[in-house]
BANU-409336 format. One record per residue (C-alpha): residue in three letters; x, y, z; residue number from 1. Coordinates in steps of 0.05 Angstrom, whole numbers, plus 5000, padded with zeros to 4 digits. Layout:
<residuo=ALA	x=X	y=Y	z=Z	num=NUM> .
...
***
This chain:
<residuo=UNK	x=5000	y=5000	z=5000	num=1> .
<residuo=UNK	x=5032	y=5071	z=4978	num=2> .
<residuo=UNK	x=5042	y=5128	z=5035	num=3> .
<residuo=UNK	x=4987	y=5174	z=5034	num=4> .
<residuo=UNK	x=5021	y=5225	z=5091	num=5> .
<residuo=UNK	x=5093	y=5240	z=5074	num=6> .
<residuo=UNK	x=5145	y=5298	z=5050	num=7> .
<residuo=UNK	x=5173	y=5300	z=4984	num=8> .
<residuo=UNK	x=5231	y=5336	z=4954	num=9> .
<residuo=UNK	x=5249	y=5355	z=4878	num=10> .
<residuo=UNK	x=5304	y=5410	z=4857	num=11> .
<residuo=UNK	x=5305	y=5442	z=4789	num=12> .
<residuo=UNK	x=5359	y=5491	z=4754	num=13> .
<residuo=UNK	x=5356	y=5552	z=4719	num=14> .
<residuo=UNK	x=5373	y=5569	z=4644	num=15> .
<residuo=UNK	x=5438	y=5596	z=4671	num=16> .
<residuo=UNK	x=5459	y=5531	z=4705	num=17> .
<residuo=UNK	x=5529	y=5505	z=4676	num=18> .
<residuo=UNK	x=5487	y=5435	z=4646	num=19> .
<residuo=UNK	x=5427	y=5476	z=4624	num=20> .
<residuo=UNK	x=5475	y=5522	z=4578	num=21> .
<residuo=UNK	x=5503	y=5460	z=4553	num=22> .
<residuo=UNK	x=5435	y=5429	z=4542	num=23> .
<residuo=UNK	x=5407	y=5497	z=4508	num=24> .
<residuo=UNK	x=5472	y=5490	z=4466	num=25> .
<residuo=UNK	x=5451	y=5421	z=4447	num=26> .
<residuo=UNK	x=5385	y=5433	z=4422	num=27> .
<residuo=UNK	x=5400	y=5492	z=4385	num=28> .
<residuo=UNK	x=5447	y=5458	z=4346	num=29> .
<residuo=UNK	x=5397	y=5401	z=4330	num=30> .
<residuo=UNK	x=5340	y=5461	z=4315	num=31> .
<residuo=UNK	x=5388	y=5490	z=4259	num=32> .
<residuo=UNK	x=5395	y=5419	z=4230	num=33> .
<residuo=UNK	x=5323	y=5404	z=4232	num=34> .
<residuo=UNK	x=5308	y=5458	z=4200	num=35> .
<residuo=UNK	x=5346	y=5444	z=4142	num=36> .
<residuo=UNK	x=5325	y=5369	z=4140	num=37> .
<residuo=UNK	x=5270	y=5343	z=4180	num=38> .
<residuo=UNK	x=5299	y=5272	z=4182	num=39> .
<residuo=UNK	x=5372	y=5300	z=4206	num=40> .
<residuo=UNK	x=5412	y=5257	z=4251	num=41> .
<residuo=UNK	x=5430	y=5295	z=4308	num=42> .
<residuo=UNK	x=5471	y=5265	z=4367	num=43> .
<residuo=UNK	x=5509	y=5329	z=4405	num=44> .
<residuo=UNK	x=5535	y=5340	z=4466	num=45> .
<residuo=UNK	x=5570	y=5400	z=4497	num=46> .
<residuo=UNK	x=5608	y=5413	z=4549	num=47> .
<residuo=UNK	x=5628	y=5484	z=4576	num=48> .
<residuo=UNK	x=5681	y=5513	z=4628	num=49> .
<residuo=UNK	x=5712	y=5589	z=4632	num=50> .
<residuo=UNK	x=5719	y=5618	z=4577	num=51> .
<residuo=UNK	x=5712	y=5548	z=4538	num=52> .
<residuo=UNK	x=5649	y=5523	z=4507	num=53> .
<residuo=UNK	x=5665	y=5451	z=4462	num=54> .
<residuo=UNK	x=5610	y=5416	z=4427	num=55> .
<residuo=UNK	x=5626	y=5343	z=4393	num=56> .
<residuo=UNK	x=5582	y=5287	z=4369	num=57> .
<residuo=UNK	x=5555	y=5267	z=4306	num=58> .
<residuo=UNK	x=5494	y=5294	z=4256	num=59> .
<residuo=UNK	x=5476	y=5279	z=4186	num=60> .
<residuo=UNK	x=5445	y=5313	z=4132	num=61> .
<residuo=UNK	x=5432	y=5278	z=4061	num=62> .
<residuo=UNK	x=5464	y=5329	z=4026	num=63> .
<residuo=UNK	x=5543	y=5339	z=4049	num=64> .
<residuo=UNK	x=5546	y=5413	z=4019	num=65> .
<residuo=UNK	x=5493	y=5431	z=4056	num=66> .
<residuo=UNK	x=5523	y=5398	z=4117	num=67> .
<residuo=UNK	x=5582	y=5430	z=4111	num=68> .
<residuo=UNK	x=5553	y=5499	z=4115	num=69> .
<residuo=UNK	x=5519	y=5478	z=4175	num=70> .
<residuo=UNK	x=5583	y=5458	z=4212	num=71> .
<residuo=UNK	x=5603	y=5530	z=4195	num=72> .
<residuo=UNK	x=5542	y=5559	z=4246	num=73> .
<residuo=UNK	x=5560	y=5522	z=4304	num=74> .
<residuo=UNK	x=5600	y=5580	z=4321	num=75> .
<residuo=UNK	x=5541	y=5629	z=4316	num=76> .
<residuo=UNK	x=5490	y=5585	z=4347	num=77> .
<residuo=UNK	x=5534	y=5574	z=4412	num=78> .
<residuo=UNK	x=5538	y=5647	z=4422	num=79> .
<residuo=UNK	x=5471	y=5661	z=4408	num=80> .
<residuo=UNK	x=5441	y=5616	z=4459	num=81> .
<residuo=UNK	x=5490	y=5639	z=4512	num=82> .
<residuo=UNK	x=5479	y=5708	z=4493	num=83> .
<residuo=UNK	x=5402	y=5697	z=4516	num=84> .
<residuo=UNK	x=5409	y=5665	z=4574	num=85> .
<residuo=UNK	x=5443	y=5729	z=4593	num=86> .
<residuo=UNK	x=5521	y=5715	z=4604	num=87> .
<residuo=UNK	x=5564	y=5772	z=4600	num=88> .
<residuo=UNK	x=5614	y=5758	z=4657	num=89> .
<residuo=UNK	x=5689	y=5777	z=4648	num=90> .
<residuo=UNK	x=5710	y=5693	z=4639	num=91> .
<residuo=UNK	x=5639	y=5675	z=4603	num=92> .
<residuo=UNK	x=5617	y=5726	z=4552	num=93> .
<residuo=UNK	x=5584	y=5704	z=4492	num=94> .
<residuo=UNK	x=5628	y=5754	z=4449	num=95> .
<residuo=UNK	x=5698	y=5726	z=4478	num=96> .
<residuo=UNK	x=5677	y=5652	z=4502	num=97> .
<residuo=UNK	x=5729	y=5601	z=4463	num=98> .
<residuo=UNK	x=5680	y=5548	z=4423	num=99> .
<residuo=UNK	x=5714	y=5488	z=4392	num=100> .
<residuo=UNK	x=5671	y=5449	z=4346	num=101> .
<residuo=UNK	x=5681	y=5379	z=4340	num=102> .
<residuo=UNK	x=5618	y=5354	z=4311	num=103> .
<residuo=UNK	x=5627	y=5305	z=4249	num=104> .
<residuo=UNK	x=5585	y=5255	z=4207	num=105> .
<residuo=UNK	x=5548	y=5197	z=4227	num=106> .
<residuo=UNK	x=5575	y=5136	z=4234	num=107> .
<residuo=UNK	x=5559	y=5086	z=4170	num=108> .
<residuo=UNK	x=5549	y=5037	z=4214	num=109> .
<residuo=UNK	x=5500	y=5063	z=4266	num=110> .
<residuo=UNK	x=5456	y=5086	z=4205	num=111> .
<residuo=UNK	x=5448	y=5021	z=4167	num=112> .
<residuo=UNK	x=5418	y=4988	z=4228	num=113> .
<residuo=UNK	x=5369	y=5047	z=4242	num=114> .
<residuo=UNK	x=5353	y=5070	z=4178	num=115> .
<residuo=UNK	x=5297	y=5048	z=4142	num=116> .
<residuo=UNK	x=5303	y=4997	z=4068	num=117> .
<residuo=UNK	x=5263	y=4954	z=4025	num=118> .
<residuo=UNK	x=5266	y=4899	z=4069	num=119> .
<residuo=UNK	x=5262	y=4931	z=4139	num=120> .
<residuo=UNK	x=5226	y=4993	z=4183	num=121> .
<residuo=UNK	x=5266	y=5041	z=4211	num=122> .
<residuo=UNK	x=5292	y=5017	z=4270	num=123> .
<residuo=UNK	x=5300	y=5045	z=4344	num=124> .
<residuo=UNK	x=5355	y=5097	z=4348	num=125> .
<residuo=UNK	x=5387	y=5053	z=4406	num=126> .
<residuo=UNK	x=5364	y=5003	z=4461	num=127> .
<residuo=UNK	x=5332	y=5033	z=4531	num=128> .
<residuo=UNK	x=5284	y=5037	z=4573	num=129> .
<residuo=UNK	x=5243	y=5096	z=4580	num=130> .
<residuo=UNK	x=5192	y=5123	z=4628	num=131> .
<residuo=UNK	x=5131	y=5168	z=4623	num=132> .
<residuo=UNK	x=5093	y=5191	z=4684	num=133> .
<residuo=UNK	x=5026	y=5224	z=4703	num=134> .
<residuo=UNK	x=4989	y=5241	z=4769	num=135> .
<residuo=UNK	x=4927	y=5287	z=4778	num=136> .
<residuo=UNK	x=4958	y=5329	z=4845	num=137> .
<residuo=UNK	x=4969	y=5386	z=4799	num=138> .
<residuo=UNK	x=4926	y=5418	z=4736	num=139> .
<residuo=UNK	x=4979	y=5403	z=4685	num=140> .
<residuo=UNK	x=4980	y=5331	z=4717	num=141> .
<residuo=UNK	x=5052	y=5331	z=4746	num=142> .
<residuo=UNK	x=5093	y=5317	z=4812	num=143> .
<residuo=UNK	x=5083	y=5386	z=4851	num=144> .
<residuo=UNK	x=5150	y=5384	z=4879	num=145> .
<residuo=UNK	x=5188	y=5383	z=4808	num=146> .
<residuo=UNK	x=5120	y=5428	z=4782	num=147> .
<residuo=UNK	x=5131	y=5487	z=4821	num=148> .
<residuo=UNK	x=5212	y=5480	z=4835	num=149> .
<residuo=UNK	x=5213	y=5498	z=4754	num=150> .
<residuo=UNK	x=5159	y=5552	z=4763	num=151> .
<residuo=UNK	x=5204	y=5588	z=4810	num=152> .
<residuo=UNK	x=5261	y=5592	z=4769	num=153> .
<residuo=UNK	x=5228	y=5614	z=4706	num=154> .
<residuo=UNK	x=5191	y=5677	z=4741	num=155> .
<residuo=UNK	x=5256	y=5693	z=4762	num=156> .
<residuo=UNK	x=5284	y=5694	z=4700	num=157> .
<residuo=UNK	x=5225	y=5731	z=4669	num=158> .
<residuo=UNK	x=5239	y=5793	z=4718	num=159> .
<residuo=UNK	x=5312	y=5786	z=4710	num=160> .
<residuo=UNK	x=5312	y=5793	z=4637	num=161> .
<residuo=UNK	x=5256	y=5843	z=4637	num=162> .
<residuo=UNK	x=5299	y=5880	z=4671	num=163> .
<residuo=UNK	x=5258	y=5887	z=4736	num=164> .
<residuo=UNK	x=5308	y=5858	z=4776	num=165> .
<residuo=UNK	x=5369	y=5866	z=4746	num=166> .
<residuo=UNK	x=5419	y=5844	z=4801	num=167> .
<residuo=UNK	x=5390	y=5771	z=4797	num=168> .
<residuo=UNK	x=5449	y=5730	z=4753	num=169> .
<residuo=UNK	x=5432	y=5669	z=4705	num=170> .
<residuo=UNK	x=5449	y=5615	z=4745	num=171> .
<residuo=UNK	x=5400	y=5597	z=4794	num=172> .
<residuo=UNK	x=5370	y=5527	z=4834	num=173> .
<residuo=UNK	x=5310	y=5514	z=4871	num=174> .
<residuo=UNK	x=5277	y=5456	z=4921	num=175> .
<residuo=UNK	x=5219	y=5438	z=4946	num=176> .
<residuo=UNK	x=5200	y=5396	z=5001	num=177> .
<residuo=UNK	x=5126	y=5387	z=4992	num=178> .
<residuo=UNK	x=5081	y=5360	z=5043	num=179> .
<residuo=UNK	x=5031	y=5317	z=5025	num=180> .
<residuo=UNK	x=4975	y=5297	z=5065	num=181> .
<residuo=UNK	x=4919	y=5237	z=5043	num=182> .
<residuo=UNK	x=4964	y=5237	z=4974	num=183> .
<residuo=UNK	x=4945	y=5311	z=4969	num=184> .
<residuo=UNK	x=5003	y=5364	z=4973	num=185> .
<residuo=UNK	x=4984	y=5410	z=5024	num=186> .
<residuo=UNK	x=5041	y=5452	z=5041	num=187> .
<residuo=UNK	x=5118	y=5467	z=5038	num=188> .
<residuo=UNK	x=5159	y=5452	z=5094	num=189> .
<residuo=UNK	x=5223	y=5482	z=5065	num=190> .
<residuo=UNK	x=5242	y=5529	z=5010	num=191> .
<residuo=UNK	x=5318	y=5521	z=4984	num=192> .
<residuo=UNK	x=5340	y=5577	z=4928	num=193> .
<residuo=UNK	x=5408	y=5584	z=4904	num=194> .
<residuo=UNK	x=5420	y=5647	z=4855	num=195> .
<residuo=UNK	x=5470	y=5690	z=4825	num=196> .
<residuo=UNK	x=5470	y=5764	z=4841	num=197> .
<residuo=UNK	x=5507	y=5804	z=4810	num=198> .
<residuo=UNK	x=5513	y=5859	z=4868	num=199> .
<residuo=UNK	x=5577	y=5836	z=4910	num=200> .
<residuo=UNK	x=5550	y=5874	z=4968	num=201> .
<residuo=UNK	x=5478	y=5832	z=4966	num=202> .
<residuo=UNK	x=5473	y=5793	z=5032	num=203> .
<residuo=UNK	x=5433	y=5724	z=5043	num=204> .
<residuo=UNK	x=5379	y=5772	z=5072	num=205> .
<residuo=UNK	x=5391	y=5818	z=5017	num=206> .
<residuo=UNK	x=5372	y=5766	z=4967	num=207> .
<residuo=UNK	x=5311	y=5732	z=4996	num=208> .
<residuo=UNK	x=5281	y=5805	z=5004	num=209> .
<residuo=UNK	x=5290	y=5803	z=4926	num=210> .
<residuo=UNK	x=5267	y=5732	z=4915	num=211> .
<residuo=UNK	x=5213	y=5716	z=4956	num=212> .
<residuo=UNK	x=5158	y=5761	z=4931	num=213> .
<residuo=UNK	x=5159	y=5714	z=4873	num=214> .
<residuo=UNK	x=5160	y=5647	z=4906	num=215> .
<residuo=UNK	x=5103	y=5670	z=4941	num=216> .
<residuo=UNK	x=5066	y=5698	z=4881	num=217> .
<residuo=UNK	x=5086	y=5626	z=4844	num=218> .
<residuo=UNK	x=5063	y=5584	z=4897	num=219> .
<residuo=UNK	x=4994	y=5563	z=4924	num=220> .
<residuo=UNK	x=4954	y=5602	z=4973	num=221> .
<residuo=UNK	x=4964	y=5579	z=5044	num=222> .
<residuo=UNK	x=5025	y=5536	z=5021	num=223> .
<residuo=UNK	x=5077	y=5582	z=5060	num=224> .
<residuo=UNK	x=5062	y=5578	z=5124	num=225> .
<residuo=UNK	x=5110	y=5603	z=5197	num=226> .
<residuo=UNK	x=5134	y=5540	z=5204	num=227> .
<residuo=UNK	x=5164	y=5540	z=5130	num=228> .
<residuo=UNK	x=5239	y=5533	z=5134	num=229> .
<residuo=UNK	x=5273	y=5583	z=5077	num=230> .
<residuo=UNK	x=5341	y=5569	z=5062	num=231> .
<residuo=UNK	x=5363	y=5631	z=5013	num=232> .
<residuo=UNK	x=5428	y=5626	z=4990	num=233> .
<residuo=UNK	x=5454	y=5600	z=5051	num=234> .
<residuo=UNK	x=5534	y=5587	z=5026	num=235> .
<residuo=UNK	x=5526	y=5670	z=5024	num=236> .
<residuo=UNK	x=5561	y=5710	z=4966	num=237> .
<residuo=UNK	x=5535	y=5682	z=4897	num=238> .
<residuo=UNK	x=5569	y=5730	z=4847	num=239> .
<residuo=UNK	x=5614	y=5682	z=4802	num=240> .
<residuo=UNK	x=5569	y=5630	z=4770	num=241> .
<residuo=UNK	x=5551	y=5585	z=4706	num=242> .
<residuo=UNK	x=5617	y=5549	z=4668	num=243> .
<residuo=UNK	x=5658	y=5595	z=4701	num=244> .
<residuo=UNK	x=5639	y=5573	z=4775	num=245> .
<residuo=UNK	x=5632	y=5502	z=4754	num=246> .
<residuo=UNK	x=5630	y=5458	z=4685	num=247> .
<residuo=UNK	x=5573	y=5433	z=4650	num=248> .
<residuo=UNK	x=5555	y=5385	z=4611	num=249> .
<residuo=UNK	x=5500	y=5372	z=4558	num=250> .
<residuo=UNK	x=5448	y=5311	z=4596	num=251> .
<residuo=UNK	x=5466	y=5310	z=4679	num=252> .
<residuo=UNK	x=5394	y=5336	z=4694	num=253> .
<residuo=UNK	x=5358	y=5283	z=4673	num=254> .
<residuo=UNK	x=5314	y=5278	z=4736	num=255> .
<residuo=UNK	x=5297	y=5359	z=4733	num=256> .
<residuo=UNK	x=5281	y=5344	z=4653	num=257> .
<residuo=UNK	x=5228	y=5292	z=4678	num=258> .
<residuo=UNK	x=5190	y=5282	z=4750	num=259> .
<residuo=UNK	x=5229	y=5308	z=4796	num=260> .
<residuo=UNK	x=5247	y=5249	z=4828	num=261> .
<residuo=UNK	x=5177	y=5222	z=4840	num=262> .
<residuo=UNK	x=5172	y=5162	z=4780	num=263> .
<residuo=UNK	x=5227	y=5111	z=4754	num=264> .
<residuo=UNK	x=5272	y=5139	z=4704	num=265> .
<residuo=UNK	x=5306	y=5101	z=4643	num=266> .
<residuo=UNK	x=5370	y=5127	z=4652	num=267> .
<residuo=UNK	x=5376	y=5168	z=4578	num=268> .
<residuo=UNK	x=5381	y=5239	z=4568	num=269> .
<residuo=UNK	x=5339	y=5287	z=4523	num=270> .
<residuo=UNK	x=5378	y=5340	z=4501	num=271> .
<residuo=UNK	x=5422	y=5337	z=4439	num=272> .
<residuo=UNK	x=5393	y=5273	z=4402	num=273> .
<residuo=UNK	x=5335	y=5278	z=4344	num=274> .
<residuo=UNK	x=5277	y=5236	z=4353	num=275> .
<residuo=UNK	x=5295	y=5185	z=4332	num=276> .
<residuo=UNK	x=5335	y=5167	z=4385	num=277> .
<residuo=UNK	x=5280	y=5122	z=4437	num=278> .
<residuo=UNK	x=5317	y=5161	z=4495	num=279> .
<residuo=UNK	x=5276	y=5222	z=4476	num=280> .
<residuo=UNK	x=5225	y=5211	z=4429	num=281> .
<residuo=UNK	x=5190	y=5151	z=4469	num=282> .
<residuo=UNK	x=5205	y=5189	z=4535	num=283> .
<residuo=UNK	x=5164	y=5234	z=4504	num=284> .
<residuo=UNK	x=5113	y=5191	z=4477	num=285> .
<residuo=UNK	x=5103	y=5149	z=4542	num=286> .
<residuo=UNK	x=5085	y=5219	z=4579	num=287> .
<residuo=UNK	x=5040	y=5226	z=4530	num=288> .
<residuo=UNK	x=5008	y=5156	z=4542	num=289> .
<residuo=UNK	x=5011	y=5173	z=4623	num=290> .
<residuo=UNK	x=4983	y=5241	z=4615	num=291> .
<residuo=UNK	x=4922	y=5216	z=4573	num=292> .
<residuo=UNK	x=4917	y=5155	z=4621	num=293> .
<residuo=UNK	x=4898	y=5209	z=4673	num=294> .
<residuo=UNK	x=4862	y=5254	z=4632	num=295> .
<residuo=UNK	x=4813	y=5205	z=4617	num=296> .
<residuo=UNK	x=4803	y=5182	z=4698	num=297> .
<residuo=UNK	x=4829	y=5110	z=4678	num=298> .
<residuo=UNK	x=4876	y=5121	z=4732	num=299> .
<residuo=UNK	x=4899	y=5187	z=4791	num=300> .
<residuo=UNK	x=4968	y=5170	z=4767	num=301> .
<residuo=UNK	x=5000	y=5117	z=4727	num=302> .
<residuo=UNK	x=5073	y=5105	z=4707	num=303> .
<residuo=UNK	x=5091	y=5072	z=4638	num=304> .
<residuo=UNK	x=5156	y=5033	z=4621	num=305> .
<residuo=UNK	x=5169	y=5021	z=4539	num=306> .
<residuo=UNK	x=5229	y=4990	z=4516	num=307> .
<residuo=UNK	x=5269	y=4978	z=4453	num=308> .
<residuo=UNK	x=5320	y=4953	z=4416	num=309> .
<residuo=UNK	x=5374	y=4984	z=4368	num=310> .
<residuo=UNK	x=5352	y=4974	z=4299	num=311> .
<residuo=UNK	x=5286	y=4939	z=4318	num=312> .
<residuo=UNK	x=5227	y=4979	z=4308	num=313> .
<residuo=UNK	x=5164	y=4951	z=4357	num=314> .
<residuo=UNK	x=5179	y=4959	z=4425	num=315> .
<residuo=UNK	x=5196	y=4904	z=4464	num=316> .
<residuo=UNK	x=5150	y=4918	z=4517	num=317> .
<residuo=UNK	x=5090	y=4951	z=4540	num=318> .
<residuo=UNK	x=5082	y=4968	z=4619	num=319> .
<residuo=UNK	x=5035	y=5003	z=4662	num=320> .
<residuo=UNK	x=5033	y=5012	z=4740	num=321> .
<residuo=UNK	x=4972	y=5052	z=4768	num=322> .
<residuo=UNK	x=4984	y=5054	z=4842	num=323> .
<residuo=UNK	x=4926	y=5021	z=4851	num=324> .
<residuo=UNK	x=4889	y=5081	z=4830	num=325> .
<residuo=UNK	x=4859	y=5051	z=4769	num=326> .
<residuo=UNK	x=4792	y=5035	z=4751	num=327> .
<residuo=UNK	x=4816	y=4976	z=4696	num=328> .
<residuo=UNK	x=4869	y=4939	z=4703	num=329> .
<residuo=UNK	x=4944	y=4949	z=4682	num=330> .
<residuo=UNK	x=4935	y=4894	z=4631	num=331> .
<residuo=UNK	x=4868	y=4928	z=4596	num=332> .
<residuo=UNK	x=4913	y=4998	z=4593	num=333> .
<residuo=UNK	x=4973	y=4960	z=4564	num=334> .
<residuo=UNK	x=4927	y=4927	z=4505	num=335> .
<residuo=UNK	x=4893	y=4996	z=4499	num=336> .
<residuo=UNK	x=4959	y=5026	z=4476	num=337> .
<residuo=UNK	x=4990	y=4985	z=4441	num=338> .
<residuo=UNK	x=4918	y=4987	z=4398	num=339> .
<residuo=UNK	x=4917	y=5070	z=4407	num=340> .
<residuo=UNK	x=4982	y=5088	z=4380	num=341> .
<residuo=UNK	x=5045	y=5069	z=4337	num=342> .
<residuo=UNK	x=5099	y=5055	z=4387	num=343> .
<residuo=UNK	x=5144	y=5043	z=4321	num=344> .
<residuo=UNK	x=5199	y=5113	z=4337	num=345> .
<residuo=UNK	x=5168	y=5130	z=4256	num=346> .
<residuo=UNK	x=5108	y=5125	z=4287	num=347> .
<residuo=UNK	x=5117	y=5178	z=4347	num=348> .
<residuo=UNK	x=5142	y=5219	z=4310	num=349> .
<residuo=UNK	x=5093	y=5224	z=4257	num=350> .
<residuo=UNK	x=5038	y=5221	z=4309	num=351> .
<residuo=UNK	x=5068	y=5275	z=4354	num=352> .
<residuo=UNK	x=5098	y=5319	z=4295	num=353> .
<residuo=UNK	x=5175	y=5312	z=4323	num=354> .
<residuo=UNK	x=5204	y=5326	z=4259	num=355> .
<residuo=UNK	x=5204	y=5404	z=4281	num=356> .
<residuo=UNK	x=5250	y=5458	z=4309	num=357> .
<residuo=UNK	x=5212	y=5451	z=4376	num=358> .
<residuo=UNK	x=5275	y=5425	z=4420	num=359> .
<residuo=UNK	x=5314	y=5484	z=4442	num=360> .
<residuo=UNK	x=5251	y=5510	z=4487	num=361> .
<residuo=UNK	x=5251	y=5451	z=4520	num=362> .
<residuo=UNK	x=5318	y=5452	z=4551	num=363> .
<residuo=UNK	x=5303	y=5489	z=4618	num=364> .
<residuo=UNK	x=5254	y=5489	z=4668	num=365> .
<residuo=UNK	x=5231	y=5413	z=4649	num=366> .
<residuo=UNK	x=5207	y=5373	z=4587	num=367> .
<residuo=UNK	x=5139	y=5360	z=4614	num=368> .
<residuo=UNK	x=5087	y=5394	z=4648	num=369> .
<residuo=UNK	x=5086	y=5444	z=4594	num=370> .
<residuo=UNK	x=5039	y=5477	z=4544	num=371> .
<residuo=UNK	x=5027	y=5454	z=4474	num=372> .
<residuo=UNK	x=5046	y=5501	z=4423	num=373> .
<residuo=UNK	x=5012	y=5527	z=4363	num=374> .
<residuo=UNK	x=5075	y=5502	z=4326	num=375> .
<residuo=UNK	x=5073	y=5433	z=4348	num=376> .
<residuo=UNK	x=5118	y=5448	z=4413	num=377> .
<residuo=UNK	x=5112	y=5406	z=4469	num=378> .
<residuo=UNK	x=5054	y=5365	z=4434	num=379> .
<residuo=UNK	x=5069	y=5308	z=4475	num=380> .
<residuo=UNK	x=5027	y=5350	z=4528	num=381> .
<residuo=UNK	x=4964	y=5346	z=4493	num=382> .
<residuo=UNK	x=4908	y=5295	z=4521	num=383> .
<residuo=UNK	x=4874	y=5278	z=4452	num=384> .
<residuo=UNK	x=4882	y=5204	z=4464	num=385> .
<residuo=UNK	x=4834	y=5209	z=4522	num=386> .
<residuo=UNK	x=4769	y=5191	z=4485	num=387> .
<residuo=UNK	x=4804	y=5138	z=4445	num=388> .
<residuo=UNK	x=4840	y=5104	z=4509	num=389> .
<residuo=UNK	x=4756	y=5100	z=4545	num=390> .
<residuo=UNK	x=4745	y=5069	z=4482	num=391> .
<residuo=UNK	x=4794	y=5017	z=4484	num=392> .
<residuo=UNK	x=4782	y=5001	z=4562	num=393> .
***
């Protein structure tokens, strides 16, 4: 029987954060080759340290001209993310920052076991495990803890790149302990923030007199309460932060990219790798499954495991785990999907539109939980399965 009366913690990282610059880096550079070629081959990973920003890994485009003009961007596209995100210290600037570019072609090999051919379907990008996870405690059906953690951090950086508070830095962390009382979250029982200022003089105190007006505003009513513990920068002076303060690398937030914490995870990382890598585009696609599992009050929160093979295109495996919240059984929800949607990685990404310039966006403040876009961003999100999934149960 699951806990109904129990504290839970999730962190989550700012824009700014060394492996979130690295992970914006990533996706920009898959955006530019998607763009080109919705069916690029995209596997890039970056890692950044003062004044040093080096990207590696492999992509593919069909034609090698066009490729080659591509390469020549990486440059511009490194800047131009880090230039957003607001770095402009003396050893990380977006004008002087060193980038080294050591992307190259696919490997032959990897490609004739993925790609599709007369005799064979495209095949999975690699073999894994991934995870998808759903639970009603919040509107956009995700852990609270992990749900409001990322909220935090992006109205901070809305006012700090407005220009409202201007002596808030880039990097940033947040964490929530969350309090949850007959499976319900009720409360907070401590508030940890972390973030750069960009005033030497600025306190502890200083900061939370800045900060907390927003935590407040981003959290529910009643939520904060005098027995809340606030821990506000609580090493003290936070002026010297991102790659300069400490490395990144692209895909060491994989837990703040999904739940928090609060559901299994398959081990793969998002950022970087085109969809048809499993690792991200059945991630994706097995939130999508959870979500609409919930949405349609087949279960308060279910959990689902798909798994694959490199080269092999059906998934190996179907698995769902309600919590013994559901009102069918894990076996009728496993047949319904597998009859609802193509689990083939063609298949989600034809059926949620992955073959866009939709990635960098989704490199801070979480992969799920978000809104769908008018372009086809963050469609995974959508619950347009629900009536389907009653359907099938």
């Amino acid at each position: 029987m699951s806990r109904s009366n129990f504290t839970f913690t999730s962190e989550s990282v700012s824009e700014g954060h060394p492996d979130k610059v690295c992970d914006r880096i990533s996706d920009a550079v898959l955006d530019a080759f998607i763009s080109e070629e919705p069916e690029a081959r995209v596997a890039c990973e970056t890692f950044a340290t003062t004044n040093r920003v080096v990207i590696g890994g492999e992509v593919g485009l069909s034609d090698k001209n066009i490729l080659k003009e591509y390469m020549n961007r990486i440059d511009d596209i490194a800047r131009a993310c880090i230039k957003d995100i607001g770095y402009e210290q003396e050893k990380f600037h977006h004008e002087t920052v060193e980038v080294t570019n050591l992307l190259h072609e696919q490997s032959a090999h990897i490609a004739q076991g993925v790609d599709a051919s007369e005799n064979k379907d495209e095949g999975a990008g690699d073999q894994g495990i991934m995870f998808g996870y759903a639970t009603d405690e919040t509107e956009d059906l995700m852990p609270a803890p992990i749900q409001y953690s990322h909220a935090i951090l992006r109205r901070l950086a809305e006012v700090r790149k407005n220009g409202t508070e201007p002596t808030l830095g880039p990097d940033a962390k947040s964490q929530l302990s969350v309090k949850y009382q007959n499976g319900i979250p009720t409360g907070v029982t401590s508030i940890v923030l972390s973030t750069q200022h960009l005033d030497e003089k600025m306190t502890s105190s200083d900061v939370r007199s800045v900060v907390e007006p927003y935590i407040r505003e981003v959290l529910p009513d009643s939520w904060i309460s005098n027995e809340t513990q606030w821990h506000v920068n609580p090493t003290g002076k936070f002026v010297i932060g991102g790659p300069d303060g400490d490395a990144g690398l692209t895909g060491r937030k994989i837990i703040v990219d999904t739940y928090g914490g609060a559901a299994p995870h398959g081990g793969g990382a998002f950022s970087g790798k085109d969809p048809t890598k499993v690792d991200r585009s059945a991630a994706y696609a097995a939130r999508y499954l959870a979500k609409n599992i919930v949405g349609a009050n087949l279960a308060k929160k279910c959990s689902i495991q798909l798994s694959y093979a490199i080269g092999v295109a059906k998934p190996l495996s179907i698995y769902a785990d309600t919590f013994g919240t559901g009102t069918v059984s894990e076996e009728t929800i496993e047949n319904a999907i597998a009859n609802c949607m193509d689990l083939t990685p063609m298949g989600i990404r034809t059926h949620l539109g992955l073959n866009k310039p939709i990635y960098q966006r989704t490199a801070a403040y979480g992969h799920f939980g978000r809104k769908p876009e008018k372009d086809g961003g963050f469609s995974w999100e959508k619950l347009d399965l629900v009536d389907e999934l009653k359907s099938k149960c």
